[in-house]
C-alpha positions in Angstrom: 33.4 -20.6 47.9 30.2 -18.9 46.2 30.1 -19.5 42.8 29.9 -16.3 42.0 32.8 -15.7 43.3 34.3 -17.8 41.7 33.0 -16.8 38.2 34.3 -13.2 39.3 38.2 -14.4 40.2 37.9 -16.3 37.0 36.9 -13.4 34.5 39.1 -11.2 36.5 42.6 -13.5 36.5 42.2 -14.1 33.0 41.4 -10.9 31.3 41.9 -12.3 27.5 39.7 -14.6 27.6 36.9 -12.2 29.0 37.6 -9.4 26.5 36.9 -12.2 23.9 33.9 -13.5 25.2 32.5 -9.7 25.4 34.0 -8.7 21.9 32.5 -11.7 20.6 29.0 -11.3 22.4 29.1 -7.1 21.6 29.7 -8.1 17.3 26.5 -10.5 18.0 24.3 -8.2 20.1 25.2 -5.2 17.8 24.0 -6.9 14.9 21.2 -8.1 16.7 19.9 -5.2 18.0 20.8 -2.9 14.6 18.5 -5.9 13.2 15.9 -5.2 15.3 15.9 -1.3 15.2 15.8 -2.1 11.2 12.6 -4.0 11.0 10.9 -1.9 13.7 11.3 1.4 11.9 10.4 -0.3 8.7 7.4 -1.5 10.4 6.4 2.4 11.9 7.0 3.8 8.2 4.5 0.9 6.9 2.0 2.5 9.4 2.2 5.6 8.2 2.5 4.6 4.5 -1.6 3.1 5.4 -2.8 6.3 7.1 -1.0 8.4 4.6 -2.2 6.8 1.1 -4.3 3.3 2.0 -5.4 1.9 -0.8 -8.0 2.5 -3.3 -10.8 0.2 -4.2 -12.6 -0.2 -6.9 -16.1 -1.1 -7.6 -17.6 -1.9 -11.5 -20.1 -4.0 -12.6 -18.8 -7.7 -13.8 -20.4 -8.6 -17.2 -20.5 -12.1 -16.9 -21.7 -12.5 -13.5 -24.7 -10.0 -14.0 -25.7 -12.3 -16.9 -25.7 -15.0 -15.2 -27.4 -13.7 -12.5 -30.5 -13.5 -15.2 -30.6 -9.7 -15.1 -29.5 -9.3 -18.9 -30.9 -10.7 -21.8 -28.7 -12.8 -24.6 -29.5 -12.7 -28.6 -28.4 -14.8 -31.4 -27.3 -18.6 -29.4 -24.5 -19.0 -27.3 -21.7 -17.1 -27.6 -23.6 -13.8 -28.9 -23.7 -10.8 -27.2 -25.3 -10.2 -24.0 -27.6 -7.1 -23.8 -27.8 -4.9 -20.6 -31.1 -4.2 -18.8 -31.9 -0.8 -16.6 -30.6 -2.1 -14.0 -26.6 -2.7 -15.0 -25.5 0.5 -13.6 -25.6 1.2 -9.6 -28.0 3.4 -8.2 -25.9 7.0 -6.5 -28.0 6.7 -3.9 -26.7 3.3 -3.0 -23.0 4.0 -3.5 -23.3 7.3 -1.1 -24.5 5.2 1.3 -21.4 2.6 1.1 -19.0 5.9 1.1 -20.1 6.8 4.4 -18.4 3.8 5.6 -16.0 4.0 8.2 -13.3 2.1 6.5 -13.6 4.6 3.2 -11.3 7.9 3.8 -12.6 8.9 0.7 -14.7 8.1 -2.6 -15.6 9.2 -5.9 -17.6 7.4 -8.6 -17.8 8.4 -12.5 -20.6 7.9 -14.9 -18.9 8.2 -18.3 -21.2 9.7 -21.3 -21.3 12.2 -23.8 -23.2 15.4 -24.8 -24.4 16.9 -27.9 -23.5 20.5 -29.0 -26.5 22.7 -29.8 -26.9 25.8 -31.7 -26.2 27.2 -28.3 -23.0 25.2 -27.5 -20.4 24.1 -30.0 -17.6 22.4 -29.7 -14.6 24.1 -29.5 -12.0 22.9 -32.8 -9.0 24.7 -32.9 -8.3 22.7 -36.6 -11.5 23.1 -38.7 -12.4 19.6 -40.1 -10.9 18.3 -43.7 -12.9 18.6 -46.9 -15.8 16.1 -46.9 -15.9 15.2 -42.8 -18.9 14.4 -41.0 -19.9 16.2 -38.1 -21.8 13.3 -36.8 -19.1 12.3 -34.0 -18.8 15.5 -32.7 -19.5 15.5 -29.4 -19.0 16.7 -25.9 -16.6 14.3 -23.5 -19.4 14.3 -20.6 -17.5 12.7 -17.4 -20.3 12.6 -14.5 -18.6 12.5 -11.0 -19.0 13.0 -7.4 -16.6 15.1 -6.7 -14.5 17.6 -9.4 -11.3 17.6 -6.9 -10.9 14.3 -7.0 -10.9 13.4 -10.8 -7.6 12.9 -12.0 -6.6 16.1 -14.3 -7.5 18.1 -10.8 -5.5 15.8 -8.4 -2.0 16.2 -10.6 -2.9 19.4 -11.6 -3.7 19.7 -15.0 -7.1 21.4 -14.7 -8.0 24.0 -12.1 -10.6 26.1 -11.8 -11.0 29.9 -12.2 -14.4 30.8 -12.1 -17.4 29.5 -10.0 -17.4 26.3 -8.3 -16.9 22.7 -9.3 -19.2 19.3 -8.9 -19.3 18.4 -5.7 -21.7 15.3 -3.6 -24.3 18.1 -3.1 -24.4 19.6 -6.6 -27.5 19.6 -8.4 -28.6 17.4 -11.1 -28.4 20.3 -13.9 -25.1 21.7 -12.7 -22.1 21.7 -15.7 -18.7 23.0 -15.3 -17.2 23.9 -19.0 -13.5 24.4 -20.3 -12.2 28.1 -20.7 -12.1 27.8 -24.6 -15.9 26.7 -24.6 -16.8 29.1 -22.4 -15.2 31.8 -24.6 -15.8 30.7 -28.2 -19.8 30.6 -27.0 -19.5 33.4 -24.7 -21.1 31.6 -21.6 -20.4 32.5 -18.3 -21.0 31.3 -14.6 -24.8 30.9 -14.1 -26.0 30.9 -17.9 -28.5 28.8 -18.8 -27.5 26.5 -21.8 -29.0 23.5 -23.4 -27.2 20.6 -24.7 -28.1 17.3 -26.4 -29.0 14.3 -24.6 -28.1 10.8 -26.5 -31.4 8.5 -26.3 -31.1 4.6 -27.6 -34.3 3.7 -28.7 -35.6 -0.1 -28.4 -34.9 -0.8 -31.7 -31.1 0.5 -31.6 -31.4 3.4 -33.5 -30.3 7.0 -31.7 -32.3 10.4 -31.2 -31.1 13.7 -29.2 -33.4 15.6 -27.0 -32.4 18.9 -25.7 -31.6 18.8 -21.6 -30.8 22.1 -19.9 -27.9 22.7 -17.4 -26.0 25.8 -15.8 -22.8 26.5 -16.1 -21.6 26.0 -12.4 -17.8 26.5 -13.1 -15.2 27.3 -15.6 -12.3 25.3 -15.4 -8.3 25.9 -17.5 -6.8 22.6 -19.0 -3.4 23.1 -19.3 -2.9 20.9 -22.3 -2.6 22.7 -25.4 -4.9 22.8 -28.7 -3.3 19.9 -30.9 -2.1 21.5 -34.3 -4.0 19.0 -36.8 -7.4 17.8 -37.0 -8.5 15.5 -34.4 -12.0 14.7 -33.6 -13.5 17.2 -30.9 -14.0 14.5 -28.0 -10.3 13.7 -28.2 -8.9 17.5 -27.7 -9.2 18.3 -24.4 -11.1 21.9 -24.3 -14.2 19.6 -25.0 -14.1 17.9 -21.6 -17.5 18.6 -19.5 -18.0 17.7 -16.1 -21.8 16.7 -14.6 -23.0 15.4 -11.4 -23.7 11.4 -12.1 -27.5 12.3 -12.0 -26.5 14.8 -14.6 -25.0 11.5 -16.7 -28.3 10.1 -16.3 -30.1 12.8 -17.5 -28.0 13.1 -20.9 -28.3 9.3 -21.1 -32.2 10.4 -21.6 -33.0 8.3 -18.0 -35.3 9.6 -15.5 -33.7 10.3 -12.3 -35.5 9.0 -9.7 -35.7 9.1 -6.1 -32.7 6.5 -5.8 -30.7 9.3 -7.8 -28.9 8.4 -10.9 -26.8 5.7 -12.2 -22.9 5.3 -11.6 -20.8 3.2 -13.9 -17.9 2.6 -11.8 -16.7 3.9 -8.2 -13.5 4.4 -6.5 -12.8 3.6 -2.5 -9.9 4.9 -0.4 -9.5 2.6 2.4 -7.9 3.9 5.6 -6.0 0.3 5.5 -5.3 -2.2 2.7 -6.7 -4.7 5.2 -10.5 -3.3 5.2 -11.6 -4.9 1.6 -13.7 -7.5 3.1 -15.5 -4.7 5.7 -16.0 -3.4 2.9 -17.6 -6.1 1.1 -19.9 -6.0 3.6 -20.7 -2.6 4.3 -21.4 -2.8 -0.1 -24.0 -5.7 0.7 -25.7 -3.9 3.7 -26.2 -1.1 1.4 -27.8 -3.1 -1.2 -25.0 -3.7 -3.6 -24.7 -7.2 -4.9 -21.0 -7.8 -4.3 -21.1 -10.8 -6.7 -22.3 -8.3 -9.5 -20.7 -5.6 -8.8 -17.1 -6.7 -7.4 -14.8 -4.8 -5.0 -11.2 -5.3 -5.9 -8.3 -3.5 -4.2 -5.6 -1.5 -6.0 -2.5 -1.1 -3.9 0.2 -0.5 -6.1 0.5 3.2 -4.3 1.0 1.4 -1.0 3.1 -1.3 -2.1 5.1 1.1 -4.5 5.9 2.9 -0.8 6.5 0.4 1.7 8.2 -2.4 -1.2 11.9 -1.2 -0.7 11.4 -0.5 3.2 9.7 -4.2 3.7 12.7 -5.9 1.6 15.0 -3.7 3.8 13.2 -5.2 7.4 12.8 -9.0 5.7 16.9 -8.8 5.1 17.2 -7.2 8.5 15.0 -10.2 10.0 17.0 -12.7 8.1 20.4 -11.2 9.6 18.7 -11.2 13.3 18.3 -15.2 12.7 21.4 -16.0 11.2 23.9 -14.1 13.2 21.8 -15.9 16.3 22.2 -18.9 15.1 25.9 -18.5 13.9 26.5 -16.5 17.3 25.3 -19.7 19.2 27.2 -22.2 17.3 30.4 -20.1 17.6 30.2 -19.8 21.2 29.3 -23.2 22.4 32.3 -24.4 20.5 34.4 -22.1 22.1 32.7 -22.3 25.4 33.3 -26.5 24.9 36.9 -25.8 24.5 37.4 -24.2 27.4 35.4 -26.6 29.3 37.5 -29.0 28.0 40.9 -26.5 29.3 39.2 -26.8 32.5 38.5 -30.3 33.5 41.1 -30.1 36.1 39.6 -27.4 37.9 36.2 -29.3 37.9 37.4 -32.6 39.0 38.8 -30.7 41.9 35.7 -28.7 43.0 33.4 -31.8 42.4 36.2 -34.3 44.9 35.5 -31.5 47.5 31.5 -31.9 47.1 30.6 -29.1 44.9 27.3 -29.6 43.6 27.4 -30.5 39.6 24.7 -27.7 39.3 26.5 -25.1 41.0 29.5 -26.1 38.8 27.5 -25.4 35.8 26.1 -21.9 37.0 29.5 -20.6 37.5 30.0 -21.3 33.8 26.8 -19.4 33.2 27.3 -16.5 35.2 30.5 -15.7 33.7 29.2 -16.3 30.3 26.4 -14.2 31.0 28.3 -11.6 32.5 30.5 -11.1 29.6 27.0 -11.1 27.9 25.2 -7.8 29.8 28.2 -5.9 29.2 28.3 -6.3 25.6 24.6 -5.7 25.5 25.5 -2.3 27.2 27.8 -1.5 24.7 25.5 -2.9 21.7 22.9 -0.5 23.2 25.1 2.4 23.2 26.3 2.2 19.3 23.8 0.1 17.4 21.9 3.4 16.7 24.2 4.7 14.7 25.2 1.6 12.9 21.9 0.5 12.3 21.1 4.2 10.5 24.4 3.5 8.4 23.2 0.1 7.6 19.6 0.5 7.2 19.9 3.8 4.8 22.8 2.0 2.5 20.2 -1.2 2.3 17.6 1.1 1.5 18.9 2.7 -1.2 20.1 -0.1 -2.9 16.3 -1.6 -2.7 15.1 2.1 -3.8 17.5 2.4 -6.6 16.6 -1.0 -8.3 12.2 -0.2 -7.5 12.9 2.8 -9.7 14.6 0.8 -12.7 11.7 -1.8 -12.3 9.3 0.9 -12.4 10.5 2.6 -15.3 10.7 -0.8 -17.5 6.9 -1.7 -16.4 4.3 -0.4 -19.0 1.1 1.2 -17.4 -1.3 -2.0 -17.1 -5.0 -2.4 -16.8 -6.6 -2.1 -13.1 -7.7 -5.8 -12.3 -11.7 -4.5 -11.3 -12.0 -4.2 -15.5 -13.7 -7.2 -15.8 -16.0 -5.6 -18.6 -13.0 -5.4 -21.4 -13.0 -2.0 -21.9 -9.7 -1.2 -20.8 -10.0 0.9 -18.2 -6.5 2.4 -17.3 -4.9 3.3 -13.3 -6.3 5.9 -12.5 -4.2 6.5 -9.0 -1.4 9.2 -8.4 2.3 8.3 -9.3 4.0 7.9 -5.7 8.1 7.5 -4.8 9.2 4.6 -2.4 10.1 5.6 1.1 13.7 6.2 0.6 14.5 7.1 4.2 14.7 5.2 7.8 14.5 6.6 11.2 16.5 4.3 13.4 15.0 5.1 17.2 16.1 2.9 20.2 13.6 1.9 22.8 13.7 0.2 25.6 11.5 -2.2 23.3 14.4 -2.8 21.7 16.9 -2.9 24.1 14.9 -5.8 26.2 14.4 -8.3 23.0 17.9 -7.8 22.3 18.9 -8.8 25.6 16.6 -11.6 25.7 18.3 -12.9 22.4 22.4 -12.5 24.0 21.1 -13.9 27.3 19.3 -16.8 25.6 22.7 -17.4 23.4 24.3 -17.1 26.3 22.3 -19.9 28.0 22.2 -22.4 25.2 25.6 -21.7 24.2 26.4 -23.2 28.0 24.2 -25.6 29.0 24.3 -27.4 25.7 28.5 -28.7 26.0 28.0 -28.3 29.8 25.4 -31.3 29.8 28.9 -33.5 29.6 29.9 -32.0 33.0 26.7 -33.2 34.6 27.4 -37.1 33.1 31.0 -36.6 34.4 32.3 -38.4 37.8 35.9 -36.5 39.7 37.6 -39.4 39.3 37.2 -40.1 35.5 37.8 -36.1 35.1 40.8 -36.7 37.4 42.6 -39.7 36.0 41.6 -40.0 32.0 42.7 -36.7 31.1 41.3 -35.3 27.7 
């Protein structure tokens, strides 16, 4: 008889048997494939989590290596302080160049100075000074940037515009944008012409001011409001200024040349976490030093997204390789004793000259055909249990991110290799605290793969003992 026929009078005379083989093979394949389905929409929402945020990148100068490098100048011994030459800062024109990189979705850099008031332009103070206090600090905040929209009081929303425009990568080297309460307690207006003091360091250390004229491009609203004692004016925040980085330069008292201005520090959005070393080079193309002027990645936005979702699909993984390798044990030792149940029947077929192979190819056709219908039936419900599964391990990752979160204090970004404490400057994100399960035929193949290959090894490995096996030791020893 065909031993597939035989493997179908078998499944079909002893019906128990086979609902337990496919019961057992369905609990395996469903948590199989609800394993898979787990990983791979963790995997999609990763991919969107790059496109959607990437990562930003941040490039300062490093001290220590610029010193080295013989480009500064040291005082006093070892150990004494190193002094910075012209060339410390990076040239505008060289860091537009590296943000027309194909990797960078976008890029802003910051020149961070400070202006003078004139008799033209005061400060604004809500609290007049105490008795007795210099007016020697008082100063303008001047923050020189590429673009207004992306500095951070724009991006969450605490400064907006309302009259004029702001800096942008073609504004012009004399272009200011001015707080509300400046603009009114000195009466300026979009396209006055105002003059404000420019800080000059002479050779020997000491400090001069020489007028530099601007126009008022914009007038931008700060949301924050006038503190209610005394603080000096740089620190309230009416007294923030915005300039073009060439603008910087100019109240530095440099020359802009034709390389542009300087930039003290710069700001990359990759399109993926995994461009930093294109990067790199697209930074040393364009003439940047990379040892001097470091590119390191800050991807606590992506990570903060995808954290939860990743422990979610390395759980998921770890459940496809346990219950597989549980699933196999299980059901060679049941698959053994009923070989074992069996010998009788084998004896017989193999004193009548059935082949030993054949013998054990019935075995695996009925194993495997208990093993395609419970894939069927996996495939039909693991959807739904996988969603149930995957959003309950989800939240549980989600709900213990957010307690870690809020215990952290706000650290220093790792690029501030100068000291001076430069804080995060990236936007406060939530983890992805949602999963879309969606079945594929992907899917649907690996997990068959994986019950078939059970299926297999859970056969041929106690089956090897029929091959050794001769009809008349099955016959006459029994057990």
């Amino acid at each position: 008889m065909n031993l597939f026929k035989r493997a179908w009078w078998r499944l079909w005379c002893h019906p128990g048997k086979t609902v337990m083989l496919v019961g057992l093979f369905f609990v395996i394949c469903t948590l199989v494939l609800s394993g898979f389905l787990i990983r791979s929409a963790a995997a999609r929402a990763a991919v969107d989590a790059k496109s959607s945020v990437g990562a930003v990148a941040t490039m300062q100068l490093d001290l220590n290596a610029y010193l080295e490098a013989g480009k500064g100048s040291k005082s006093g011994g070892p150990g004494a302080a190193g002094q910075l030459g012209a060339d410390a800062d990076m040239r505008r024109v060289l860091v537009d160049k590296l943000c027309g990189s194909p990797v960078v979705a976008g890029c802003n850099y910051t020149k961070d100075g400070v202006a003078g008031p004139t008799d033209q332009v005061k400060v604004h103070q809500p609290v007049p000074p105490p008795p007795g206090q210099s007016d020697e600090l008082d100063f303008f905040k001047a923050d020189g940037v590429r673009d207004l929209r992306a500095a951070k009081d724009f991006r969450n929303g605490d400064s907006k515009m309302v009259s004029g425009s702001g800096i942008t990568p073609a504004s012009r080297s004399d272009m200011v944008v001015i707080e509300e309460r400046v603009a009114k307690a000195n009466r300026l207006k979009v396209g006055d012409r105002v003059q404000l003091n420019a800080n000059i360091q002479k050779p020997d250390g000491r400090l001069t001011t020489r007028k530099t004229g601007f126009v008022v491009a914009g007038v931008y609203r700060n949301s924050t409001a006038d503190p209610r004692t005394y603080v000096s004016p740089m620190q309230a925040p009416s007294n923030q200024i915005y300039v073009s980085a060439d603008g910087a330069t100019r109240l530095d008292g440099r020359k802009v040349g034709a390389d542009g201005g300087y930039v003290r520090s710069a700001t990359f959005t990759l399109r993926d976490p995994g461009d930093l070393d294109r990067l790199r080079d697209d930074a040393e193309a364009a003439g940047l030093d990379p040892r001097i002027y470091p590119l390191s990645v800050n991807d606590k936005q992506y990570k903060t997204l995808v954290g939860p979702i990743g422990r979610t699909a390395d759980f998921a993984s770890l459940t496809v390789w346990l219950v597989a390798v549980a699933g196999t044990v299980i059901l060679a030792l049941i698959i053994a004793s009923n070989l074992r149940e069996r010998r009788k029947e084998m004896g017989i077929l193999l004193s009548l000259g059935e082949k030993k192979p054949k013998l054990l190819g019935q075995h695996l056709a009925e194993v495997g055909a208990c093993a395609v219908l419970a894939i069927g039936f996996a495939a039909a419900g693991s959807q739904f249990i996988a969603q149930g599964v995957g959003d309950r391990l989800l939240s549980g990752e989600v709900s213990s991110a957010r307690n870690s979160a809020a215990d952290e204090a706000p650290g220093q970004l790792l690029t501030d290799t100068t000291g001076g404490g430069l804080k995060e400057d990236t936007e406060k994100v939530e983890p992805i605290d949602a999963i879309e399960i969606e079945l594929g035929a992907g899917d649907i193949g690996a997990v068959g793969a994986t019950g078939l290959g059970i299926a297999a090894l859970a056969t041929i490995v106690p089956g090897i003992r029929v091959l050794r096996l001769h009809p008349r030791d099955i016959l006459t020893k029994g057990d």
